[in-house]
VEXVO-58842 format. One record per residue (C-alpha): residue number from 0; residue in three letters; x, y, z. Coordinates in steps of 0.25 Angstrom, whole numbers. Layout:
(NUM "ALA" (X Y Z))
...
END
This chain:
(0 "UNK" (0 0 0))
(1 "UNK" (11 10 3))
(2 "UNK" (15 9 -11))
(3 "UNK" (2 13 -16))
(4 "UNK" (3 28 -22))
(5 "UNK" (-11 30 -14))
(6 "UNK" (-7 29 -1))
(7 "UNK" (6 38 -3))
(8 "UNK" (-5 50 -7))
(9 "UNK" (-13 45 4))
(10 "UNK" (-3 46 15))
(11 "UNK" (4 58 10))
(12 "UNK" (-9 65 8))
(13 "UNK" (-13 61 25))
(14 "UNK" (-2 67 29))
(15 "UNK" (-2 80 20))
(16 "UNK" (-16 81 27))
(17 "UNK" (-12 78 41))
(18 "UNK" (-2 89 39))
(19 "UNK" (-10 100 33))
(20 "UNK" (-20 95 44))
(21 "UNK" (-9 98 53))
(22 "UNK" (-5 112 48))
(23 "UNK" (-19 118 46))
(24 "UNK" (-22 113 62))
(25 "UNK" (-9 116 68))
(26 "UNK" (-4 127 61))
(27 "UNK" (-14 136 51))
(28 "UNK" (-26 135 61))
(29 "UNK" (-18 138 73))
(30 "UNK" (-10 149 66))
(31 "UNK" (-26 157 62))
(32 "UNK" (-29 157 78))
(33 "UNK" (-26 170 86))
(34 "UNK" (-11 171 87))
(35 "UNK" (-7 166 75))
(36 "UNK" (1 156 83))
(37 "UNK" (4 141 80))
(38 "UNK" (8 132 92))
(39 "UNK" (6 118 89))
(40 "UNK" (4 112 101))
(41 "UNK" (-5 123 107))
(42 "UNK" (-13 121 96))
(43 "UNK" (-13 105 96))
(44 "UNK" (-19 106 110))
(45 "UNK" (-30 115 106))
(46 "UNK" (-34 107 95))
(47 "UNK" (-37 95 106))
(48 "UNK" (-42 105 117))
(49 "UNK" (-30 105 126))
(50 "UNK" (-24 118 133))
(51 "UNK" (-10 118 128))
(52 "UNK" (1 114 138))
(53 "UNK" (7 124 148))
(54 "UNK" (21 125 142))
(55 "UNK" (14 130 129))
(56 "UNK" (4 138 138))
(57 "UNK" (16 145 143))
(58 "UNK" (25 149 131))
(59 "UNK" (12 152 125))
(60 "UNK" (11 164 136))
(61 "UNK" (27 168 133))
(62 "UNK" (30 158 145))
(63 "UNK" (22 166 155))
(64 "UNK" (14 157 162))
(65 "UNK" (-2 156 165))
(66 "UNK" (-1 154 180))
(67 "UNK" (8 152 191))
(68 "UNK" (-1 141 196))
(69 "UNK" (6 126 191))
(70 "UNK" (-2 115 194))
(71 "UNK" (9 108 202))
(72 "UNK" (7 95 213))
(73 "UNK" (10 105 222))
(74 "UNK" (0 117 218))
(75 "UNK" (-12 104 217))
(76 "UNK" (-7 100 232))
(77 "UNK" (-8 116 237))
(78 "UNK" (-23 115 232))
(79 "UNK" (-26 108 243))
(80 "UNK" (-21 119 253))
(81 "UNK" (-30 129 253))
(82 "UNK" (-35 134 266))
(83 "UNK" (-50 137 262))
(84 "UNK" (-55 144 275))
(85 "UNK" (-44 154 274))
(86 "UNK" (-49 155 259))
(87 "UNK" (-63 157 263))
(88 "UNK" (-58 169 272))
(89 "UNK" (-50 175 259))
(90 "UNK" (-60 172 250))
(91 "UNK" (-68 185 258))
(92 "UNK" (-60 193 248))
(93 "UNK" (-65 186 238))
(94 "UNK" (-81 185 240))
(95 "UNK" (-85 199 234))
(96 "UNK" (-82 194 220))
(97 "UNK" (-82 178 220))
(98 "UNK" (-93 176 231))
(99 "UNK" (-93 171 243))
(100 "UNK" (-96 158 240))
(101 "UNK" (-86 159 229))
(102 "UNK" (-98 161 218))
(103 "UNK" (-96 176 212))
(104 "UNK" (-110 184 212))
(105 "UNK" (-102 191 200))
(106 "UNK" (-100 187 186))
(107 "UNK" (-87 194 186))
(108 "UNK" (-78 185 197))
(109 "UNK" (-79 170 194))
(110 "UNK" (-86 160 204))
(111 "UNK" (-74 152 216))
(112 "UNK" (-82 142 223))
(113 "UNK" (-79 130 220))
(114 "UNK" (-69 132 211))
(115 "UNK" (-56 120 214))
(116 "UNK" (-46 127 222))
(117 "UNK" (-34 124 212))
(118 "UNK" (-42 136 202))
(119 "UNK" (-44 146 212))
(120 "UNK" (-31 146 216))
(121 "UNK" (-23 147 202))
(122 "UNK" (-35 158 200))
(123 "UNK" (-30 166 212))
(124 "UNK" (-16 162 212))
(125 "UNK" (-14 167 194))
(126 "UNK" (-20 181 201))
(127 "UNK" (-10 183 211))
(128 "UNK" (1 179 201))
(129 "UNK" (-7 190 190))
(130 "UNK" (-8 177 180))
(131 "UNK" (-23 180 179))
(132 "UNK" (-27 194 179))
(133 "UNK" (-28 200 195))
(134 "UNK" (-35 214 190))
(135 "UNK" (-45 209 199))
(136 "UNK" (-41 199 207))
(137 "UNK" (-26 203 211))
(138 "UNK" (-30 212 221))
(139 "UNK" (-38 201 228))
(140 "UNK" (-26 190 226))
(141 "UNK" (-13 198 228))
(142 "UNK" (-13 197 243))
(143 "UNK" (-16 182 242))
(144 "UNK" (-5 171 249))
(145 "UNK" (-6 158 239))
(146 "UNK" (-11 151 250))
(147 "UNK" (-22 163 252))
(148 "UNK" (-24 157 235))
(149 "UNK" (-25 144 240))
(150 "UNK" (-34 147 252))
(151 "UNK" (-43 155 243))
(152 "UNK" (-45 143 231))
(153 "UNK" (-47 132 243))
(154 "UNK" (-59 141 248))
(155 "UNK" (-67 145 235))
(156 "UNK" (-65 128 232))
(157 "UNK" (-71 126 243))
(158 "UNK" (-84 132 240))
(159 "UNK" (-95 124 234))
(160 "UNK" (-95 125 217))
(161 "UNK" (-111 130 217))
(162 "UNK" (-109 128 201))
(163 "UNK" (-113 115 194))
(164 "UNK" (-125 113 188))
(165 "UNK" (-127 120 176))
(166 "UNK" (-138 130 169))
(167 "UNK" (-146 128 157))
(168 "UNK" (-140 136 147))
(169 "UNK" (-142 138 129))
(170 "UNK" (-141 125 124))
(171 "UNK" (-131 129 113))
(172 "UNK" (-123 137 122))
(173 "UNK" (-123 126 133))
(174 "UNK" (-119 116 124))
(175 "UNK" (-108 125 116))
(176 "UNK" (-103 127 133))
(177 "UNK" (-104 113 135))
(178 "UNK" (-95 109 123))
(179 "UNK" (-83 119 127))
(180 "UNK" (-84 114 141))
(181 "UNK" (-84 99 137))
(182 "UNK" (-77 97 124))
(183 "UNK" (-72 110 120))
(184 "UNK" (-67 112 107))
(185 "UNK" (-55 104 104))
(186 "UNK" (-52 109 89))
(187 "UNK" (-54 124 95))
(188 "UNK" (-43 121 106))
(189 "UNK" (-54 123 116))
(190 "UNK" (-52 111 127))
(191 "UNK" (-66 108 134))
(192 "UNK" (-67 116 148))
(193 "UNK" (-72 104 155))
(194 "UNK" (-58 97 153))
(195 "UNK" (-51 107 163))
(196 "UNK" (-62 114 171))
(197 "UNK" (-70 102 173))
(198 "UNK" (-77 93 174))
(199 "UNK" (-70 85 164))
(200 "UNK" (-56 90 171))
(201 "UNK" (-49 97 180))
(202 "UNK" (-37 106 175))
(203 "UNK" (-31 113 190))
(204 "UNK" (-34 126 192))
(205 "UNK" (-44 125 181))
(206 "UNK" (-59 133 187))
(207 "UNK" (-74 127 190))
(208 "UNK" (-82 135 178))
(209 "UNK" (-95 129 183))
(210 "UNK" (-104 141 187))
(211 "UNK" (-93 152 184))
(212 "UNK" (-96 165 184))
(213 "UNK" (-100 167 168))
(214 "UNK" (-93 181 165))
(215 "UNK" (-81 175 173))
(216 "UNK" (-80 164 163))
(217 "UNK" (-83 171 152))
(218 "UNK" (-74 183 155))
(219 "UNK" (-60 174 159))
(220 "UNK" (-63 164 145))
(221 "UNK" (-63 177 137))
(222 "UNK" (-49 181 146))
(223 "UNK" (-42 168 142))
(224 "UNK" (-47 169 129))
(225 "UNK" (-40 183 127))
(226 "UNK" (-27 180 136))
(227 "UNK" (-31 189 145))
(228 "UNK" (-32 179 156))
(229 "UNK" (-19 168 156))
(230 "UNK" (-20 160 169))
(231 "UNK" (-22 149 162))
(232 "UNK" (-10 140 165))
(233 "UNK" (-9 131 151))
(234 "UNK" (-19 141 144))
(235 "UNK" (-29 131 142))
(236 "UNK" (-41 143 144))
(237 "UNK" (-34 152 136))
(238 "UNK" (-34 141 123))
(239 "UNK" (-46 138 125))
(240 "UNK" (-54 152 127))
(241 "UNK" (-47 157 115))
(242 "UNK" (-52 147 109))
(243 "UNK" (-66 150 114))
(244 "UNK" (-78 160 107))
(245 "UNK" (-82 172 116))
(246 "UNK" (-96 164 113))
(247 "UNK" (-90 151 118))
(248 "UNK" (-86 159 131))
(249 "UNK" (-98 163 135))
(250 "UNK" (-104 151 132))
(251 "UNK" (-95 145 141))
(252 "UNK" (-96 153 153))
(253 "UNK" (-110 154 152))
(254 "UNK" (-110 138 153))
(255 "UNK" (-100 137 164))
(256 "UNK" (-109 148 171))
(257 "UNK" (-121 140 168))
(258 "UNK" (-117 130 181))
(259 "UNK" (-127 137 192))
(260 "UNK" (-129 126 202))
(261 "UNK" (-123 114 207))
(262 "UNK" (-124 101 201))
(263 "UNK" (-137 95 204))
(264 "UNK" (-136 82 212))
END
């Protein structure tokens, strides 16, 4: 069969294919995005829905990183540390805008309770390191000790999560929602939301969205999606919200604000 002059044009023409198939997806279409830019790998994992890696996440930020939270042995065993009843006592501070009960009665500042202890305390520890913009909130964490951070996240985890049942919402918006959350959109780059803020997994430091505050969610999408915020340690929100509509935006944190009750029993 190898000698037959058919299969020659056959396998020369696959592989001819599989390389003009490998130039238009990796280089031509990647070169038409904002930027201009071509970065193979970046690009291979959003094709399949990944976050690129932190090593590319940092050149890609001229080698300035995203946090100064690492997600070491040690920082998971300090987790367990926190003083809650000391928190609670700080957290007086904190009331006005989040709510004493940890759920904020304006749309502006995002909801606490129930949040894991692990996202509060990057949260708070990216504002006193001026990672994440402290316009508002650097006033409030300056004076902080770390372990007055660790205190603070153990108390807000410690409230009860009042979010899990969710609202009826438009059917076509739901779904479109429920699609993001789930699947995503592997051939935007767009990982499913579900695959690091749960339930499908759990990636540290990674936020309950359930019953957010819907102008929060709305408004920090739209700042990863135009760089203005960069905690994000391995860039995975900022690939995926520039990757995002403003429409798909919305949608998204109407959904995730849909969730007004707890999960009936």
């Amino acid at each position: 069969m190898k000698g037959d002059p058919r299969f020659k044009t056959w396998f020369s023409g696959t592989v001819v294919l599989f390389i003009v198939a490998g130039v238009i997806g990796f280089v031509w279409l990647p070169s038409m995005q904002p930027g201009g830019t071509v970065d193979l790998w970046a690009t291979i994992c959003r094709a399949v829905g990944l976050p690129i890696g932190p090593a590319q996440a940092s050149m890609r930020a001229g080698a300035q990183s995203a946090s100064d939270v690492a997600w070491t042995t040690a920082t998971r065993a300090l987790m367990a540390r926190g003083n809650a009843a000391h928190g609670a006592a700080l957290a007086t501070a904190c009331n006005n805008c989040h709510g004493a009960s940890g759920v904020s009665s304006d749309a502006a500042f995002p909801n606490l309770a129930g949040q894991s202890v692990d996202a509060i305390y990057k949260q708070l520890e990216d504002y006193r390191s001026g990672k994440r913009n402290t316009e508002v909130m650097g006033v409030f964490v300056s004076p902080l000790s770390p372990q007055d951070v660790l205190d603070l996240a153990a108390h807000f985890a410690s409230l009860p999560n009042p979010f899990g049942a969710s609202a009826p919402g438009p059917a076509s918006s739901a779904a479109i929602a429920r699609n993001l959350v789930e699947v995503g959109s592997p051939m935007r780059g767009i990982a499913s939301c579900a695959t690091c803020h749960g339930p499908m997994g759990l990636v540290p430091g990674a936020p309950e969205l359930r019953g957010q505050q819907r102008a929060y969610l709305e408004q920090e999408m739209q700042a990863f999606k135009s760089g203005a915020r960069r905690n994000d340690i391995s860039e995975q929100m900022r690939n995926v919200a520039r990757q995002l509509t403003g429409e798909e935006i919305a949608t998204l944190a109407a959904y995730y604000a849909g969730f007004t009750g707890p999960i009936p029993r």
